[in-house]
C-alpha positions as semicolon CSV with decimal commas, in nm:
position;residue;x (nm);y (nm);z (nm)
1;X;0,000;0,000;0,000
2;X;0,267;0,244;0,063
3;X;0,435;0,202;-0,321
4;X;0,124;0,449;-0,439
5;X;0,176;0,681;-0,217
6;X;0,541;0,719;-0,310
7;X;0,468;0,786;-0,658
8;X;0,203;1,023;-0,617
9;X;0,440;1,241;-0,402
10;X;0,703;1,236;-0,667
11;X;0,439;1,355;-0,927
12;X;0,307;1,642;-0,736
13;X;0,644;1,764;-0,649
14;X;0,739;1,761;-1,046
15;X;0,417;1,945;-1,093
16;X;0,504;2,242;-0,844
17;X;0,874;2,216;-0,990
18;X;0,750;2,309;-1,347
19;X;0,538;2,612;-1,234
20;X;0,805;2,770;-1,015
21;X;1,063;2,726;-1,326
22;X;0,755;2,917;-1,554
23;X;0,706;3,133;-1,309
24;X;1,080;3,204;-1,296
25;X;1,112;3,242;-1,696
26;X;0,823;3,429;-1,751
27;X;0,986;3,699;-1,476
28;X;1,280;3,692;-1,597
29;X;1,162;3,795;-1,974
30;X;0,974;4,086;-1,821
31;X;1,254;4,196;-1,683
32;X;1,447;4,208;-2,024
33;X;1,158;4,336;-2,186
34;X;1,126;4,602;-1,965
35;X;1,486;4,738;-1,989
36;X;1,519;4,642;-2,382
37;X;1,185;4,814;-2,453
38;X;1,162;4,693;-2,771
39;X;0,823;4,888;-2,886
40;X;0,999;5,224;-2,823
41;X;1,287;5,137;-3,107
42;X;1,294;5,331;-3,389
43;X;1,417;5,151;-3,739
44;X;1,495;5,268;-4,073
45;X;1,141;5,120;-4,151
46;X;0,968;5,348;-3,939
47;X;0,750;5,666;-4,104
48;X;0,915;5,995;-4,123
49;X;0,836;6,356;-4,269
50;X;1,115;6,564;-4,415
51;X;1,073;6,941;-4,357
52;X;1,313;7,264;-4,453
53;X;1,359;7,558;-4,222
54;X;1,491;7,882;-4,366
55;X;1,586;8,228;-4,303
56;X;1,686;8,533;-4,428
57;X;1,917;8,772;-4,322
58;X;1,976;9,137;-4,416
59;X;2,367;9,305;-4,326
60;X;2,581;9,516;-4,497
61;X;2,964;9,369;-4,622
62;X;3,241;9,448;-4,358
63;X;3,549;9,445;-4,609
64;X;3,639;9,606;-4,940
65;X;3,862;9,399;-5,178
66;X;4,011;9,599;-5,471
67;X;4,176;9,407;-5,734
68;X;4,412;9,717;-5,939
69;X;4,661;9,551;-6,284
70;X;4,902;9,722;-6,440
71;X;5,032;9,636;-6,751
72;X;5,400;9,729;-6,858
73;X;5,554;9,690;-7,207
74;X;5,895;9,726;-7,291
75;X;6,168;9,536;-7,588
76;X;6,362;9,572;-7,293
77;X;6,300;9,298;-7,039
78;X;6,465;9,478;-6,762
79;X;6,327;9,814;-6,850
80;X;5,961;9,670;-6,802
81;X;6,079;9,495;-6,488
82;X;6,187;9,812;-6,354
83;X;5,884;10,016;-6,426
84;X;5,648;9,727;-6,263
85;X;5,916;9,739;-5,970
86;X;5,854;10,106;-5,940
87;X;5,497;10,103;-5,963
88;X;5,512;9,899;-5,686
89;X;5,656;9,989;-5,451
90;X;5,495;10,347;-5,519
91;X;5,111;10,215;-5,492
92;X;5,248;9,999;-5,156
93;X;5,402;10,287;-5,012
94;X;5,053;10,488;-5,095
95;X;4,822;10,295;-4,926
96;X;5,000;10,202;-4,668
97;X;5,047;10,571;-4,616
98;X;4,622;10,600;-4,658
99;X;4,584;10,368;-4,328
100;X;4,595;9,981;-4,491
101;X;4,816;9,787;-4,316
102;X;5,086;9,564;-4,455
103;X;4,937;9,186;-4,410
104;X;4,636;9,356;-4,629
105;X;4,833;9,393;-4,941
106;X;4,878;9,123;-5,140
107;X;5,119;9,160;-5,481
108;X;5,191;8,923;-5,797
109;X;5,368;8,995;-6,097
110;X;5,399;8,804;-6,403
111;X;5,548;8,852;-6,720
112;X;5,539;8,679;-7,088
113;X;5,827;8,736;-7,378
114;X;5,784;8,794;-7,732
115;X;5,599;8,514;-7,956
116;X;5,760;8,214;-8,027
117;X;5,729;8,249;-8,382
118;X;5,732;8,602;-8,372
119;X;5,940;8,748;-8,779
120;X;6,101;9,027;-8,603
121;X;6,222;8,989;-8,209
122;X;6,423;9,248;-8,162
123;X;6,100;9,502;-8,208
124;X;5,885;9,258;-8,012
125;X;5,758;9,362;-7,640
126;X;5,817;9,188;-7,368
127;X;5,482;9,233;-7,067
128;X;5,514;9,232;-6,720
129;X;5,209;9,268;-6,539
130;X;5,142;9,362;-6,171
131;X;4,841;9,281;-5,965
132;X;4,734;9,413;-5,605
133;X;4,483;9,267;-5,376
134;X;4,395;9,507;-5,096
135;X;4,173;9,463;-4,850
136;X;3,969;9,721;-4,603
137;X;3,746;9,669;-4,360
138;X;3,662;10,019;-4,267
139;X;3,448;10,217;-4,536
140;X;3,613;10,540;-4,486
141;X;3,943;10,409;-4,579
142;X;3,788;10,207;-4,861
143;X;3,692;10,545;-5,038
144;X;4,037;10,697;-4,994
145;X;4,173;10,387;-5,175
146;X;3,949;10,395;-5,450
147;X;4,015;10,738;-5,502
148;X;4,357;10,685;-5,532
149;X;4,339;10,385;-5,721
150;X;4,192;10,596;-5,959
151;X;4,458;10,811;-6,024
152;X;4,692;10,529;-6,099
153;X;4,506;10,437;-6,440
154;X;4,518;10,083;-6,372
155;X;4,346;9,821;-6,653
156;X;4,011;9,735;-6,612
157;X;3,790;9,787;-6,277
158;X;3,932;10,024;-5,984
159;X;3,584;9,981;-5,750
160;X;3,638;9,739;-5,471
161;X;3,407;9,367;-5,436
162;X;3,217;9,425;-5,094
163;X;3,248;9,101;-4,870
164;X;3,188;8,942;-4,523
165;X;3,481;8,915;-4,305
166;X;3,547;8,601;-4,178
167;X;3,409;8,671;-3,809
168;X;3,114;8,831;-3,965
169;X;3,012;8,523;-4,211
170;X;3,045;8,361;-3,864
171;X;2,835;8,540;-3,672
172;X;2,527;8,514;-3,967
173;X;2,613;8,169;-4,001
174;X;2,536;8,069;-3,651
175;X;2,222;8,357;-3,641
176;X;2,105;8,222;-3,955
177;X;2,077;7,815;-3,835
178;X;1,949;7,917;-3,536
179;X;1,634;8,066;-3,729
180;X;1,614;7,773;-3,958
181;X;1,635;7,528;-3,751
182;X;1,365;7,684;-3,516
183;X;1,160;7,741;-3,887
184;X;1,189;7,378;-3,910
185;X;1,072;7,227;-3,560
186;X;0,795;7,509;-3,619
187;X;0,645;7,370;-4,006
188;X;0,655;6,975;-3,835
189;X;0,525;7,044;-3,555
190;X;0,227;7,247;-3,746
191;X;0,220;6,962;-3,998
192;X;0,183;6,681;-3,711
193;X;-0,130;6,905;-3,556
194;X;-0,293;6,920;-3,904
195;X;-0,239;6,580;-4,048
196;X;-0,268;6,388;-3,656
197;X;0,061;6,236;-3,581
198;X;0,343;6,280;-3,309
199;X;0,668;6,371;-3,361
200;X;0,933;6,166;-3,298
201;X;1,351;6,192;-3,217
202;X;1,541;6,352;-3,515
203;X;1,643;6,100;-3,812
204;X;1,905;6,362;-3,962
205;X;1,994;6,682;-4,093
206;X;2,126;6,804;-4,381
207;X;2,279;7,164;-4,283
208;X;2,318;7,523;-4,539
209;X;2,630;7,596;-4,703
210;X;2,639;7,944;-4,558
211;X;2,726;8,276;-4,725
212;X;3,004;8,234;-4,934
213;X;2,921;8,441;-5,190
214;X;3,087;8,750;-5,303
215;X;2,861;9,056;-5,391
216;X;3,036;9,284;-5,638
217;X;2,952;9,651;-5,617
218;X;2,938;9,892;-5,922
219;X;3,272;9,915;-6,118
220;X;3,455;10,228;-6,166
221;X;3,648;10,152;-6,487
222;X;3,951;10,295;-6,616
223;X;4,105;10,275;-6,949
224;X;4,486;10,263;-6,842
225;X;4,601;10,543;-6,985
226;X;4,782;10,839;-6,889
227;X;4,494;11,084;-7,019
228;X;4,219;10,878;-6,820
229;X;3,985;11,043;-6,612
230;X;3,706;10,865;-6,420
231;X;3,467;11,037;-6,188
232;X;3,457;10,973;-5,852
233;X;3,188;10,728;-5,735
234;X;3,134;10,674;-5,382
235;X;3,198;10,336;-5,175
236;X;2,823;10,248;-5,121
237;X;2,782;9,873;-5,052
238;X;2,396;9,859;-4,875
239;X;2,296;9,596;-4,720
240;X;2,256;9,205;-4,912
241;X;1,984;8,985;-4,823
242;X;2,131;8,632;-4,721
243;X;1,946;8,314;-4,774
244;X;2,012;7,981;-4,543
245;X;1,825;7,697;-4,527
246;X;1,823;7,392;-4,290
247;X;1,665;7,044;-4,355
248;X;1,563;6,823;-4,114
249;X;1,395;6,460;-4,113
250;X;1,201;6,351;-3,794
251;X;1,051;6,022;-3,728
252;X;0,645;6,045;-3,640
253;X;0,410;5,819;-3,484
């Protein structure tokens, strides 16, 4: 009588053995499940809307950049050498003397001999040719160059190409993202409340390229000659109106 008993003990205690080891499991996959949280993941499958913030931006140029030639013919290589030598060191010596200081005067000189082919040689020019980049950053000064600029009948334009300064393209860089990224959040977040979804984390963004661009004012030309006159025009760069855009994809839910 007592062999039954034995075997019913066994089964009952396998019985409570299997739930505690469920029990167990089905804990222990909470747990993960809780600190995985698998149904907040985002994946690339996930929806998304793409918007583009933008902004623009009105400021006047900070720096002047004048870009004066001179052309100087001459059989005589070392003649012409001389005279762009000269002319040099005359214009350098000018503006230096008109407030621009020396790391804001570039020079480059090149020069090209007679043809190769060229019947008679000994009548043939050879050209040097000088070229200045100055740059100002105070308008005041900027006139006085151009004004003397003028006066040294240079070829081709004598007005100067109105800029941004480094710092400044800086500044209106950082201004101008803040704005359109703001314009951005702004257009989702009015698209989510009109259409009926949530907004989710950022997928990317795809920033501006910033102001690069170079705004040329009105040339003052001169002819080059000795008998050139040009009248005087004043340094008047206004303001330019700067465009920067910023786009952004968010996930939604």
């Amino acid at each position: 009588m007592t062999e039954p008993t034995t075997k019913r003990s066994k089964t009952v205690n396998l019985a409570v053995d299997l739930r505690i080891v469920v029990i167990s499991l089905l804990i222990i996959m909470l747990g993960m499940l809780m600190s995985w949280r698998p149904w907040s993941a985002v994946n690339s499958t996930d929806r998304s809307i793409t918007v583009t913030g933008n902004a623009t931006l009105k400021s006047a140029p900070d720096e002047y950049v004048f870009y004066p030639t001179y052309e100087f013919k001459n059989a005589d290589k070392d003649a012409a050498l001389a005279q762009l030598t000269q002319q040099s060191d005359t214009v350098v010596a000018k503006l230096k003397e008109l407030g621009v200081t020396d790391n804001n005067i570039k020079t480059n000189s090149s020069g090209y001999d007679k043809p190769l082919y060229y019947t008679e040689p000994s009548t043939a020019d050879v050209t040097y040719s000088l070229q200045l980049i100055v740059t100002v950053s105070d308008e005041d000064v900027a006139q006085k160059v151009q004004d003397y600029l003028v006066t040294t009948t240079p070829t081709g334009s004598v007005s100067p190409q109105s800029t941004f300064s480094e710092a400044k393209r800086q500044e209106l860089n950082n201004q101008a993202r803040d704005e359109a990224t703001k314009d951005a959040r702004a257009k989702a977040e009015q698209s989510a409340k009109n259409l009926g979804f949530k907004l989710g984390k950022v997928k990317s963004i795809t920033d501006g390229t910033g102001f690069d661009q170079i705004m040329p004012m009105d040339a003052v030309m001169s002819t080059g000659g000795a008998e050139a006159t040009v009248s005087r025009l004043t340094v008047q760069p206004g303001e330019s109106e700067l465009n920067y855009s910023v786009t952004v994809i968010y996930y939604i839910r």
